[in-house]
N, C-alpha and C positions, 0 to 999 in steps of 0.2 A: 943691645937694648932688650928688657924685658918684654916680653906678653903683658899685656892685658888678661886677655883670655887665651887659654891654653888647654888643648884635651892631648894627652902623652897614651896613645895606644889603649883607647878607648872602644871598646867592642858591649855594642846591645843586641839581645836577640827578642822576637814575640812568641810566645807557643805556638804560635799558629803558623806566622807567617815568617817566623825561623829568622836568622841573621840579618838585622837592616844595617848596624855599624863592625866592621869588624877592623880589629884594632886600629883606629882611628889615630891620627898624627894633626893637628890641626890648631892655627895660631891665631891672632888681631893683635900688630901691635898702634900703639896712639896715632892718630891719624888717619886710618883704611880704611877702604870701604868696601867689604868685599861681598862679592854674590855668591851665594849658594844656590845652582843650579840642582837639575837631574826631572827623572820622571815622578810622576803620584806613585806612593808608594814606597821610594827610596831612602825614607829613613832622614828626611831633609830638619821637619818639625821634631821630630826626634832626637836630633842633635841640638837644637836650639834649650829644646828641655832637657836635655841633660845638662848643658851648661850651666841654667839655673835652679837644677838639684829638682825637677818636676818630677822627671825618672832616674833613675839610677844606675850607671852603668855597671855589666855584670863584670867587667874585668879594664883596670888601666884606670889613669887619674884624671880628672879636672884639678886646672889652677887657676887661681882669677884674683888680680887683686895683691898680687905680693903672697897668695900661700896655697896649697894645698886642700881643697873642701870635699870632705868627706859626707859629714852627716850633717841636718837638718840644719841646726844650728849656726853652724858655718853660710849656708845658702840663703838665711834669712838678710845676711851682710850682701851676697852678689846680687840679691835682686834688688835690694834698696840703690845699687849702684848700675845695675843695668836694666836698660827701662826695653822692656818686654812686649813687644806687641805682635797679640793670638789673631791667629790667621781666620779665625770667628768674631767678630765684633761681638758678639750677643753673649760670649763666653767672658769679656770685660767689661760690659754698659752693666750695672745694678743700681744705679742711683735712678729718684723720678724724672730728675731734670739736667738738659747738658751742664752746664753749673755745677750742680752737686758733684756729678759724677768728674769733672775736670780737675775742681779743687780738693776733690777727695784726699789725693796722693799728697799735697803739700800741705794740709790740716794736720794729716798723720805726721808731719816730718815737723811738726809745730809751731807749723806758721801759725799768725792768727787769722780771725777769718777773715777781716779787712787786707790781710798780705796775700790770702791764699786767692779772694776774689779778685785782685789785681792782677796776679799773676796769671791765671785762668781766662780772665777779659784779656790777656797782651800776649797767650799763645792762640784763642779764638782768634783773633784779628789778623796772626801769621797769619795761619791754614786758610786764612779766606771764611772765616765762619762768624764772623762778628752780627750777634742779634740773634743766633743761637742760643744764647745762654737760659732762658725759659723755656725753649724747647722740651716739649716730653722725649727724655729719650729711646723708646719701645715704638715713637709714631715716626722714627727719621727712616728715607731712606737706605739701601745698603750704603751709597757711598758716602752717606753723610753720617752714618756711626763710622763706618770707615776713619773719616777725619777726626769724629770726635775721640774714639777709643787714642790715636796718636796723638791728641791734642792731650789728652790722661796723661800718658806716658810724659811729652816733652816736660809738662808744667814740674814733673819732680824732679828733671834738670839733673838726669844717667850721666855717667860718665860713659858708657857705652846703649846703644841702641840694637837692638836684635828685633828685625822686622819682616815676621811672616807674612808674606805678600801683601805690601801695605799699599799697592795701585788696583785692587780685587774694588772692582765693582765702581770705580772713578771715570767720568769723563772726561773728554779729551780735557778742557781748562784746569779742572780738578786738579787732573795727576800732571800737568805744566806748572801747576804752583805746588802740589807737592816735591814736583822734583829740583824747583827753586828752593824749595825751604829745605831740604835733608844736602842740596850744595852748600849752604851759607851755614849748616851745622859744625861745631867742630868736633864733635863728638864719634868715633872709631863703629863700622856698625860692621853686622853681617846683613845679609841682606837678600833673603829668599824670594824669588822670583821667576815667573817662566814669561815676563815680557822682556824680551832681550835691547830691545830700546829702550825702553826703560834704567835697563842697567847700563845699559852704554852713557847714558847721562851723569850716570851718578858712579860709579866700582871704579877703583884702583888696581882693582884685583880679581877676577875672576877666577871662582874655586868651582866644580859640578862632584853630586855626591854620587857613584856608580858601584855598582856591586859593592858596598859596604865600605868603599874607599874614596876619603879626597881626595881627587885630583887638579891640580893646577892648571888652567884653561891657556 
C-alpha cells in the first residue's frame, strides 16, 4: 500500500535552537489516525509544516499524494488536499463573521455561494456550533474559534487532516463531541496532542517526536 503522506529522511534545524528533525522516517497510510506526541519544543508543529511545504526541509523528501513535492508549486496541491489546522486559532480566523470564514475554503474550490453556505450550515451543526454563523469572529471564545477554525478545515472535505492540538482550550462536552465527530471521519489524520485520553479515543497509532526522531509508541 502506498503512503498518503510520507517524509524519507527528513532533517530541519533552527539557528538558534539547532536540530529539531533529524533525518526523519515517517508515514499515514488511508485509514490512521496517528498521534504525534513529545515535549514543547520538540519539533512536533514543525513537522506538520513541513509536510505542507510551510518550511522546508534542509535535507531528505516529502511525498504526498502519488509524488514527490519539492518546491512551492507542488505544495499548493497538498494543502488543497490536506486540511491543516494551526495550533493558534487566530493565526486562521480572518473573515468578520463565522460564516464568512467557514465557507471561505469551499467558494475558493468553486462552490457557489448557495453550496458553500449549505455546506458551512451542515459542518456548524456537526461541531455542535449551529447559530454561530453571524457570530463576530475576533468576540468567540478560545474554544469556540477552536471549533470554528476545524469547522474551516472540515467544509473543504481534505482527504487527509493534520491537527495541532485541536482539544486546546475545549470543555469537557466540547471535546466529547469533538472526539465523536474526528471517530465518524474517514479521513487519515496525524494528530498532535499532549492529552493522552484524548488520543486514546481516537489514534490507531501512536508515534512521540524525541530528540529529532519518530518513534513508534
Amino acid at each position: 500500500m502506498t503512503a498518503l503522506i510520507r517524509m524519507d529522511q527528513v532533517s530541519y534545524s533552527y539557528p538558534v535552537r539547532g536540530m529539531v528533525l533529524d533525518q526523519v522516517d515517517m508515514s499515514l497510510f488511508a485509514g490512521e489516525k496517528i498521534s504525534l506526541e513529545g515535549g514543547n519544543g520538540a519539533g512536533k508543529t514543525t513537522l506538520l509544516n513541513i509536510l505542507v511545504g510551510l518550511n522546508k526541509p534542509k535535507s531528505g523528501g516529502v511525498f504526498a499524494f502519488g509524488r514527490e513535492r519539492k518546491v512551492e508549486t507542488d505544495f499548493i496541491e497538498v494543502r488543497a488536499k490536506a486540511g491543516f489546522l494551526f495550533q493558534d486559532p487566530d493565526d486562521q480566523l480572518f473573515c468578520p463573521t463565522v460564516l464568512e470564514d467557514v465557507a471561505f475554503g469551499p467558494l475558493n474550490q468553486g462552490k457557489s455561494p448557495d453550496e458553500a453556505r449549505q455546506i458551512s450550515i451542515e459542518v456548524l451543526d456537526c461541531l455542535g456550533m449551529a447559530g454561530f454563523e453571524d457570530r463576530v469572529t475576533h468576540q468567540l471564545s478560545g474554544g469556540e474559534k477552536r471549533l470554528i477554525t476545524l469547522a474551516s478545515v472540515l467544509a473543504m472535505k481534505p482527504e487527509v487532516l493534520l491537527l495541532d492540538e485541536p482539544s486546546n482550550a475545549l470543555d469537557k462536552a466540547a471535546r466529547l463531541r469533538l472526539i465523536e465527530v474526528l471517530q465518524s471521519l474517514p479521513q487519515a489524520m496525524i494528530i498532535i496532542s499532549h492529552e493522552s485520553t484524548f488520543l486514546d479515543a481516537l489514534v490507531t497509532r501512536r508515534t512521540r517526536l524525541e530528540r529529532g526522531k519518530v518513534l513508534d509508541l
